[in-house]
Backbone as JSON, one array per atom type, in Angstrom:
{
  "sequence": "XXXXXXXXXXXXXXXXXXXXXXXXXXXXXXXXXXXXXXXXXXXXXXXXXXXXXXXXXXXXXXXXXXXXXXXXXXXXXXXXXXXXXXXXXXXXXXXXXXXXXXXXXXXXXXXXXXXXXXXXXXXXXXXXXXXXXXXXXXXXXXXXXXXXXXXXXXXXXXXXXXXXXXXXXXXXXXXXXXXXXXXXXXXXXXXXXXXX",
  "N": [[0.83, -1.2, 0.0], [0.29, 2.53, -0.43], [2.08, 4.5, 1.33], [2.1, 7.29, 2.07], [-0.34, 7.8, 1.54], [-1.24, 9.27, -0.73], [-3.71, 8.58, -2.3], [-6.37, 6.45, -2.12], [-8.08, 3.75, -0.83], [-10.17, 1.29, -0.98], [-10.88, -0.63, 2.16], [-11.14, -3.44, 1.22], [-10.01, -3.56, -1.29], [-7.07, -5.23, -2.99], [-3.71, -4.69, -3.68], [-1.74, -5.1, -5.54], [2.11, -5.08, -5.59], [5.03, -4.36, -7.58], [3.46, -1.25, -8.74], [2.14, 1.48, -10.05], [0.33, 4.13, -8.59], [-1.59, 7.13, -8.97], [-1.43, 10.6, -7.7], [-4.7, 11.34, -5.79], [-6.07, 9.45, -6.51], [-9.21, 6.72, -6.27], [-10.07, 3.99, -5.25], [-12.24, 1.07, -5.13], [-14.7, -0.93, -3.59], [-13.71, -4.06, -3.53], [-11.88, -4.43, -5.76], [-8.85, -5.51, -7.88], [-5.62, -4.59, -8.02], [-3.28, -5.37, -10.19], [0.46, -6.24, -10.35], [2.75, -4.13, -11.89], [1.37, -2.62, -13.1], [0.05, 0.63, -14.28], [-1.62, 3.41, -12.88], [-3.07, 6.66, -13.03], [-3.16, 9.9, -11.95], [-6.35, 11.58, -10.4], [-7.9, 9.12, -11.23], [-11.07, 7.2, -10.98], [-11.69, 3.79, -9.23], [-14.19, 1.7, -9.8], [-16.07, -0.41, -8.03], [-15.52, -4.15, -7.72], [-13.35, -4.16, -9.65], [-11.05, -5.32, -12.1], [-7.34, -4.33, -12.56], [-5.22, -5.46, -14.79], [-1.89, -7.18, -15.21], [0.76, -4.83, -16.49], [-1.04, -3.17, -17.58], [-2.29, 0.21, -18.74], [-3.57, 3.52, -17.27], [-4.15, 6.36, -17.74], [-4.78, 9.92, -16.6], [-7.6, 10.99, -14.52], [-9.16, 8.91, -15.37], [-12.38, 6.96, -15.6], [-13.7, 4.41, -14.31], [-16.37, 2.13, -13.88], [-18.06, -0.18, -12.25], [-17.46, -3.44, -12.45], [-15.88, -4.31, -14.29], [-12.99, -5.96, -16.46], [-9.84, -5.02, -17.12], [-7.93, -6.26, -18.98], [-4.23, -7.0, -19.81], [-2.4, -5.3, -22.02], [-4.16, -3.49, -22.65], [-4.59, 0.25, -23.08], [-5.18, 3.27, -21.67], [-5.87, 6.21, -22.6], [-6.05, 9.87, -20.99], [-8.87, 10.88, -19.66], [-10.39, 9.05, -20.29], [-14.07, 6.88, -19.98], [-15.27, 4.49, -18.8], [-17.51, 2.28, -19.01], [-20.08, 0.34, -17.27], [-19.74, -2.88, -16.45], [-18.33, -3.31, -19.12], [-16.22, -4.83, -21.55], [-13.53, -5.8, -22.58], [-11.54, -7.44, -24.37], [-7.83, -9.89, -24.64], [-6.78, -11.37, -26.42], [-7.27, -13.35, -29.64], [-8.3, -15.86, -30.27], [-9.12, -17.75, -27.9], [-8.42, -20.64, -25.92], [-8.57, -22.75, -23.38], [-6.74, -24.67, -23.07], [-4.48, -24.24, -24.01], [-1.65, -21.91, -24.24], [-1.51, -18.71, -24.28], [-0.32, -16.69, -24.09], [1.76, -14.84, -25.02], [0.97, -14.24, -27.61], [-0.86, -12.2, -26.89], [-3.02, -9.23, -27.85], [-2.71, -5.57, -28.32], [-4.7, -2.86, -27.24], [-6.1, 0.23, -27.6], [-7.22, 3.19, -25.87], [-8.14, 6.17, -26.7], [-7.54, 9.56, -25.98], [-10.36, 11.14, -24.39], [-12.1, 9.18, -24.67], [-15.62, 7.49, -24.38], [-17.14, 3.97, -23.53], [-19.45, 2.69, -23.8], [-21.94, 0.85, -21.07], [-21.59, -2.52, -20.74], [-20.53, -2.74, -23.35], [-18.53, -4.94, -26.07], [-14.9, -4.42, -26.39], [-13.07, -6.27, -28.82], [-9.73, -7.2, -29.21], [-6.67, -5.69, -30.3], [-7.7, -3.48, -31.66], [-8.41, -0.01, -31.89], [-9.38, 2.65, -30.47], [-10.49, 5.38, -31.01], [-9.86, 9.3, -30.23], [-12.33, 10.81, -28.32], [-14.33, 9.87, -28.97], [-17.79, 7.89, -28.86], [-18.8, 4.86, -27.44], [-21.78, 2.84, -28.25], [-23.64, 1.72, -25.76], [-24.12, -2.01, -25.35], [-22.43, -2.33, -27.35], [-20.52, -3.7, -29.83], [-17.06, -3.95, -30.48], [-15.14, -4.57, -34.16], [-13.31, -3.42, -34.93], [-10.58, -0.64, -35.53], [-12.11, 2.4, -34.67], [-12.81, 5.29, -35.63], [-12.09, 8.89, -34.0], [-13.83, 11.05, -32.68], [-15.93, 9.31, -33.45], [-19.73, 8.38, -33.52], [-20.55, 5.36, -32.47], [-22.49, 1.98, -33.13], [-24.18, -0.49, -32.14], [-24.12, -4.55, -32.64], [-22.01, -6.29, -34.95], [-20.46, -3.37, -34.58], [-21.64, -0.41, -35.99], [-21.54, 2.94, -37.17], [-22.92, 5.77, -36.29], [-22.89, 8.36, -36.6], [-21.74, 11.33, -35.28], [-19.62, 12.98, -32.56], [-19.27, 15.7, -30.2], [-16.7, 16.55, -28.79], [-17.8, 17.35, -25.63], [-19.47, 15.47, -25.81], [-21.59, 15.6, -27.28], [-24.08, 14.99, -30.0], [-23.28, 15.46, -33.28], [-24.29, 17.74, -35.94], [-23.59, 18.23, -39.05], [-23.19, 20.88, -41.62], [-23.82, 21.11, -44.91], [-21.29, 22.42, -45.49], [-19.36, 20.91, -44.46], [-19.1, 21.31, -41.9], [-19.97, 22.0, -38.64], [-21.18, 22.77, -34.83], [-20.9, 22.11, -31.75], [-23.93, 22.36, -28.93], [-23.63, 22.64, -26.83], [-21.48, 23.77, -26.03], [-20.35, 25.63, -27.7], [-18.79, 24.96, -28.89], [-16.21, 24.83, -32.53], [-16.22, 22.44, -35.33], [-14.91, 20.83, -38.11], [-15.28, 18.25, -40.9], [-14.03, 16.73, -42.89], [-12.63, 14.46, -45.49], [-13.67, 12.61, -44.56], [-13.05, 12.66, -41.65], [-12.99, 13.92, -38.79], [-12.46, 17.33, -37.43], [-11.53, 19.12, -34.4], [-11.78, 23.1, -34.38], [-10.64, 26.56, -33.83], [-12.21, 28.05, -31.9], [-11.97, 30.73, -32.14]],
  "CA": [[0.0, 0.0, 0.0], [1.14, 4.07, -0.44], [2.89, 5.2, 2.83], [2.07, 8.75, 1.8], [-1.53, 8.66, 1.31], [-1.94, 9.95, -2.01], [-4.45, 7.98, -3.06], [-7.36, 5.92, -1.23], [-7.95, 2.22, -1.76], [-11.07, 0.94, 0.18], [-9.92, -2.15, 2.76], [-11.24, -4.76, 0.54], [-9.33, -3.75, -2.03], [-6.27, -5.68, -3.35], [-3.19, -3.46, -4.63], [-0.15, -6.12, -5.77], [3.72, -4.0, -5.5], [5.27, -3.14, -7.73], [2.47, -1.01, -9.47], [1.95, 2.87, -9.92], [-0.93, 4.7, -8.32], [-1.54, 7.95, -9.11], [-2.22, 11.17, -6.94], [-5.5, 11.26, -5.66], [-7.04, 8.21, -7.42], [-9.89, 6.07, -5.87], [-10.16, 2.58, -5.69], [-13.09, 0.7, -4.14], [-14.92, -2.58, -3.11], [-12.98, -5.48, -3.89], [-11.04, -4.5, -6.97], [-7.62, -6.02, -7.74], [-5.16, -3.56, -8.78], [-2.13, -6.29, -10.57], [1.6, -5.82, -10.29], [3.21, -3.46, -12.62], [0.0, -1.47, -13.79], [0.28, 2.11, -13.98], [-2.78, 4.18, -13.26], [-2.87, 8.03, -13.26], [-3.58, 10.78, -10.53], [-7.64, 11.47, -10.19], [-8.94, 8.33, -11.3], [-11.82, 6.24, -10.36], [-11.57, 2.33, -10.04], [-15.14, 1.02, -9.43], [-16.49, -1.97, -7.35], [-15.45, -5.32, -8.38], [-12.55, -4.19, -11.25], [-9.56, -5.91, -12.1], [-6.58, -4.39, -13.51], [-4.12, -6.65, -15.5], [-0.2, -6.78, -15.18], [0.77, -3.89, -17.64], [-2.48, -1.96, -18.18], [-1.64, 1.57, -18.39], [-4.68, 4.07, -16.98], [-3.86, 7.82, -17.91], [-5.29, 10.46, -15.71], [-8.82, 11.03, -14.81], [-9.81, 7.44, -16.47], [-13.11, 6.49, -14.67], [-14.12, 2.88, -14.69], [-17.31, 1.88, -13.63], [-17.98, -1.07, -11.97], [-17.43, -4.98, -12.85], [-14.97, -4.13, -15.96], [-11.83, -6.38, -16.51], [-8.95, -4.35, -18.05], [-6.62, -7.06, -19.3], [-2.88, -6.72, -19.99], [-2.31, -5.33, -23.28], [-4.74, -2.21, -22.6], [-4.1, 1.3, -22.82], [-6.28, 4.43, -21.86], [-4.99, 7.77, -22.34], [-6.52, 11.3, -20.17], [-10.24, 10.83, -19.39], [-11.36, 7.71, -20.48], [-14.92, 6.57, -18.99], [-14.92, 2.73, -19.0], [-19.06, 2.02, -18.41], [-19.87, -0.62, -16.07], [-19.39, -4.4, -16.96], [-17.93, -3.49, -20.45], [-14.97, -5.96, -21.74], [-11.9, -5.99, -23.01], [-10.5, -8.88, -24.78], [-6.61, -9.61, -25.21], [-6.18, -13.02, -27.58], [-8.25, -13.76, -30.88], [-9.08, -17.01, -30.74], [-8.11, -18.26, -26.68], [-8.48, -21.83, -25.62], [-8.55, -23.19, -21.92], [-5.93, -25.76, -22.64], [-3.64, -23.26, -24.98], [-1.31, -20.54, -23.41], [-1.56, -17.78, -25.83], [-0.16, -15.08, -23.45], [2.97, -14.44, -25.57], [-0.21, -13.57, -28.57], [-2.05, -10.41, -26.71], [-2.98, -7.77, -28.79], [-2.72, -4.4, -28.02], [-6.01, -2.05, -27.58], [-5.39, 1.85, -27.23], [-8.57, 3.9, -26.16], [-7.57, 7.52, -26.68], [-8.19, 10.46, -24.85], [-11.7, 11.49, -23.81], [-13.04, 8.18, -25.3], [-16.1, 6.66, -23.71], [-17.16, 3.17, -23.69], [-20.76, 2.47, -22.8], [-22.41, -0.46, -20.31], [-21.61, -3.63, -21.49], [-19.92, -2.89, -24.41], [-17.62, -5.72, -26.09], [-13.76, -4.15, -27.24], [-12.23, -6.98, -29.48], [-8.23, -6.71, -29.29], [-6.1, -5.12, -31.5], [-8.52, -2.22, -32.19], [-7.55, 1.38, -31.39], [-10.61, 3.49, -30.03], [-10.27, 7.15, -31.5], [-10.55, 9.93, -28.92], [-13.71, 11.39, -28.13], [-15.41, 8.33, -29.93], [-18.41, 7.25, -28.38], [-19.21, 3.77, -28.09], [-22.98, 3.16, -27.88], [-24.35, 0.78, -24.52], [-23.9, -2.92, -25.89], [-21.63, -2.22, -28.61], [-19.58, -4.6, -30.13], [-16.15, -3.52, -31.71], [-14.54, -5.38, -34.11], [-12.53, -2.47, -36.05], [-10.44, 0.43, -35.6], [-12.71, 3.77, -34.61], [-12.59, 6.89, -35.67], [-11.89, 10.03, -33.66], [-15.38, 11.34, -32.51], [-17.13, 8.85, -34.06], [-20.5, 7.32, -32.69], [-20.51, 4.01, -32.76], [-23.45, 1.15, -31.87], [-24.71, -2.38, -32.45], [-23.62, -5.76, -32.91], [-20.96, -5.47, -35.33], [-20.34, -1.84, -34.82], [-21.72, 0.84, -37.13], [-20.87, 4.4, -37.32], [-24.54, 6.54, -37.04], [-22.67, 10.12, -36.71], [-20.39, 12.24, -34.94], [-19.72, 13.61, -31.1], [-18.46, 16.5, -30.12], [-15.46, 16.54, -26.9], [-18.8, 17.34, -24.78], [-20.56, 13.82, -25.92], [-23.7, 15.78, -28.0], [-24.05, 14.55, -31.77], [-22.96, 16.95, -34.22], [-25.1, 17.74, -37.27], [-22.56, 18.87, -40.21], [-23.92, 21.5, -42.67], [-23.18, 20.8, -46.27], [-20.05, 23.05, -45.93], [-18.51, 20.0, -43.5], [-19.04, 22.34, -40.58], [-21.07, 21.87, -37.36], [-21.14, 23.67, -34.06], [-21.6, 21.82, -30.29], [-24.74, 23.27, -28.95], [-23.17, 22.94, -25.43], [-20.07, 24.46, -25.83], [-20.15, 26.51, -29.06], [-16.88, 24.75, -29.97], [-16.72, 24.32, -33.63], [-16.02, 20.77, -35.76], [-15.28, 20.59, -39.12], [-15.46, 17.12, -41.25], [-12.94, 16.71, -44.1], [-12.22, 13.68, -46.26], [-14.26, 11.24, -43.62], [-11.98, 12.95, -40.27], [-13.2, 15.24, -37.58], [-11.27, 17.75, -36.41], [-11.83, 20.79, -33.6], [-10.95, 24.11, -34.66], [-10.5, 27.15, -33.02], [-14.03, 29.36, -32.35], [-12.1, 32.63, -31.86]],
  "C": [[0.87, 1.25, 0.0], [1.0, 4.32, 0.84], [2.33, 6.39, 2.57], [0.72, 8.97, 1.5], [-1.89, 9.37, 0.08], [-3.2, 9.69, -2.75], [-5.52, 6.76, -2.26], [-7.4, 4.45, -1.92], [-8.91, 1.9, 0.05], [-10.31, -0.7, 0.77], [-10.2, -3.42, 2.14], [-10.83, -4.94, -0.58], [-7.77, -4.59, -2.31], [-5.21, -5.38, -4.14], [-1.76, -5.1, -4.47], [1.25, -5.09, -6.23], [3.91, -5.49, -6.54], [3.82, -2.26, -8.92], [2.79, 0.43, -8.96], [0.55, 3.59, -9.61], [-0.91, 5.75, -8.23], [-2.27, 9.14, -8.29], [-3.93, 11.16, -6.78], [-6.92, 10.57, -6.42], [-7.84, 7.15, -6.4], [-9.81, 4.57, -6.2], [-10.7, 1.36, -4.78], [-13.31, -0.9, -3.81], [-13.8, -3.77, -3.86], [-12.52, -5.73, -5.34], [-9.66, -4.6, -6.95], [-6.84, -5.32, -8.47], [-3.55, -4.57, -9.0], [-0.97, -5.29, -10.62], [1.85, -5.08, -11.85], [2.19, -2.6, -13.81], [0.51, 0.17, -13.46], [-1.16, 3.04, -13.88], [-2.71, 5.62, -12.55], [-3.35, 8.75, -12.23], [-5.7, 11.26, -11.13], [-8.81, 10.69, -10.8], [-10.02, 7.39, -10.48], [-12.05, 4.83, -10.84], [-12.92, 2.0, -9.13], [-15.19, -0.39, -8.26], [-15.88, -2.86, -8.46], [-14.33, -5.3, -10.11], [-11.57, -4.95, -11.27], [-8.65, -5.5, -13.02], [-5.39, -5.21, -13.56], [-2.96, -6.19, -15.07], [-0.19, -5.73, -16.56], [-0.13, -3.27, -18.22], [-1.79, -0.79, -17.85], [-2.97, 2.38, -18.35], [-4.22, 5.37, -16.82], [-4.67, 8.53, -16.7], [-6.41, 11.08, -16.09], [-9.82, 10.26, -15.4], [-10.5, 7.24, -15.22], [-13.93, 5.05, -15.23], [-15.18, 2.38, -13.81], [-17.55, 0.45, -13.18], [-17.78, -2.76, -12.72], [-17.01, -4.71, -14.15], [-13.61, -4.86, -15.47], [-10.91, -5.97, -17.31], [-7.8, -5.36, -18.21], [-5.16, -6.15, -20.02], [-3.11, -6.43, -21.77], [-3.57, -3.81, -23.58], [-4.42, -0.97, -22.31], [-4.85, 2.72, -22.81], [-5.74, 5.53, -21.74], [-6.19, 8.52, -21.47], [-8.02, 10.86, -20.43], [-10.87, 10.52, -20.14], [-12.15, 7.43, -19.92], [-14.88, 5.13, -20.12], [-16.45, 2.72, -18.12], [-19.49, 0.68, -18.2], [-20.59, -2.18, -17.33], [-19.23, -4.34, -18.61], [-16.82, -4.34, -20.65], [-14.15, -5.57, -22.52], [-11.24, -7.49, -23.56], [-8.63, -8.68, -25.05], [-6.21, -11.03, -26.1], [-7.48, -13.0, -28.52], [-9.03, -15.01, -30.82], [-8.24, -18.12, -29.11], [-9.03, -19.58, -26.89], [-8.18, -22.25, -23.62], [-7.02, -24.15, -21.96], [-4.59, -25.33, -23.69], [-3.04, -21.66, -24.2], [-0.81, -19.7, -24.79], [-1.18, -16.19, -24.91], [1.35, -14.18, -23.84], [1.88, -13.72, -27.3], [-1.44, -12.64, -27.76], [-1.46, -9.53, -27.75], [-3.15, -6.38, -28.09], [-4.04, -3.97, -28.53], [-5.58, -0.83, -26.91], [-7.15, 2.51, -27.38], [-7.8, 5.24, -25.99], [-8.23, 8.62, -25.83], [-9.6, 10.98, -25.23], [-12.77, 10.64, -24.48], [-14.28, 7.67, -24.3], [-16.75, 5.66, -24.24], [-18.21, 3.27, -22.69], [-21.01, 1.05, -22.09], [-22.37, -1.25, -21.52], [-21.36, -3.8, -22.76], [-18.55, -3.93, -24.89], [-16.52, -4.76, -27.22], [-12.93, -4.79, -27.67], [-10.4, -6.52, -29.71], [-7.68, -6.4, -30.14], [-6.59, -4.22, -32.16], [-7.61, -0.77, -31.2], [-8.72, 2.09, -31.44], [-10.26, 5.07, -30.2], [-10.41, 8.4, -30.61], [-11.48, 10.86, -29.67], [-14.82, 10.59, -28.63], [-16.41, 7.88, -28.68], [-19.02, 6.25, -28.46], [-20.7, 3.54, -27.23], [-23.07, 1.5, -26.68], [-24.46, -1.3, -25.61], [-23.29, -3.08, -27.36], [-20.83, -3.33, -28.77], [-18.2, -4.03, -31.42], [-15.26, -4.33, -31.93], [-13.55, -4.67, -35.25], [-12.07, -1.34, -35.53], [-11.66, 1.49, -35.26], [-12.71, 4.97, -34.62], [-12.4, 8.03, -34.68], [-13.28, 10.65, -33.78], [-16.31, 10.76, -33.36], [-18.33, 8.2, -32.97], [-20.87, 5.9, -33.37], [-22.03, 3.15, -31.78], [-23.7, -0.14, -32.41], [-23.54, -3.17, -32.48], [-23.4, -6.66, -34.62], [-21.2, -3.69, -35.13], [-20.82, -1.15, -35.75], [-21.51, 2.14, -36.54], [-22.59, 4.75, -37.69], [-24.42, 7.88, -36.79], [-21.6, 10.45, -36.03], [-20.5, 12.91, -33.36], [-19.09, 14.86, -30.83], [-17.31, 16.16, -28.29], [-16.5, 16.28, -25.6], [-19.24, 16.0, -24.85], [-21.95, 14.37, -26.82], [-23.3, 15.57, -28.96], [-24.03, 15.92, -32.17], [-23.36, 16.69, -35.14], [-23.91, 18.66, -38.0], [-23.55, 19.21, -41.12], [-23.33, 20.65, -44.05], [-21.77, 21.29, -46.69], [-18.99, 22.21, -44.63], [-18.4, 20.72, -42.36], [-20.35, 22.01, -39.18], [-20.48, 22.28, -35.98], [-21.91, 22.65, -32.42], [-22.69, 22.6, -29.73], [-24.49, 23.47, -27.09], [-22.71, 24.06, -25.13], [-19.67, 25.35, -26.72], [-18.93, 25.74, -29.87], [-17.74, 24.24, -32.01], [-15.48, 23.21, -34.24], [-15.97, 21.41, -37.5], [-15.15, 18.79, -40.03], [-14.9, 17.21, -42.72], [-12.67, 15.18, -44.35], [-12.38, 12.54, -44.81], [-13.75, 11.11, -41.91], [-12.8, 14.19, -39.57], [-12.41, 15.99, -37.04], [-11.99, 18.79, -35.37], [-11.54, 21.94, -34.24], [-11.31, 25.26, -33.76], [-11.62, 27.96, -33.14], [-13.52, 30.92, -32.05], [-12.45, 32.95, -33.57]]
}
């Protein structure tokens, strides 16, 4: 456990040394935080999580209960991880087959979220600000503020940083109705640009 208090970890939690825990990060009921994980200063680790040897959890990544982040996962700056979503790390595992020299790498990017019970097939790369819709299934690459939903994945529009769908004029342009920020949409890519 941290001598110094930086960081809370309820008593039924399970923290395995050597591992990195980051200032003022939470970490509750009976979640197992594995050796040599790194997770970031003001995150939240739900009830019942388990992170893997070598998961890396950027800062401000909030994970929602009963999610297993296997080895081979990587969340950059304020990731929401929505409760009992998955993570796979092997293609094609077996019970009686050690395939832990074949994990694939999965990279969710910054300010991605991942809805309840969504399945993230390995070897995909989650785009930031991409929202994946509540029982999603991904079995592809994702765009950079794309919204994503069903079983295979489709693409049914666009998010802004906030999370509200963005309607694009005909001149590839659209406008958050939160935040004013403005979006434009070029050759199938989203970008931000600046609203001064």
């Amino acid at each position: 456990m941290d001598t110094t208090n930086t960081y809370f970890a309820h008593e039924t939690a399970v923290i395995d040394e050597p591992c990195q825990i980051g200032k003022g990060t939470k970490i509750w009921h009976f979640s197992h935080i594995m050796q040599d994980s790194i997770i970031g200063e003001q995150c939240n680790i739900g009830q019942n999580v388990v992170v893997s040897p070598r998961v890396i959890l950027g800062r401000n990544v909030k994970v929602q209960n009963n999610v297993s982040i296997y080895t081979g996962v990587i969340c950059e700056d304020d990731v929401f991880l929505g409760p009992s979503m998955v993570f796979t790390n092997v293609m094609n595992p077996r019970s009686a087959v050690n395939r832990k020299s074949e994990f694939q790498p999965t990279q969710v990017r910054k300010g991605a979220s991942i809805g309840a019970n969504a399945t993230i097939v390995c070897g995909n790369e989650i785009g930031a600000y991409a929202m994946i819709g509540a029982g999603t299934v991904i079995i592809r690459p994702v765009k950079p503020y794309a919204l994503m939903v069903g079983n295979p994945a489709r693409q049914i529009g666009w998010v802004s940083k906030y999370g509200d769908k963005l309607d694009f004029d005909g001149n590839g342009k659209a406008v958050c109705q939160e935040t004013g920020e403005c979006y434009t949409l070029e050759q199938g890519f989203v970008k931000a640009i600046n609203t001064d």
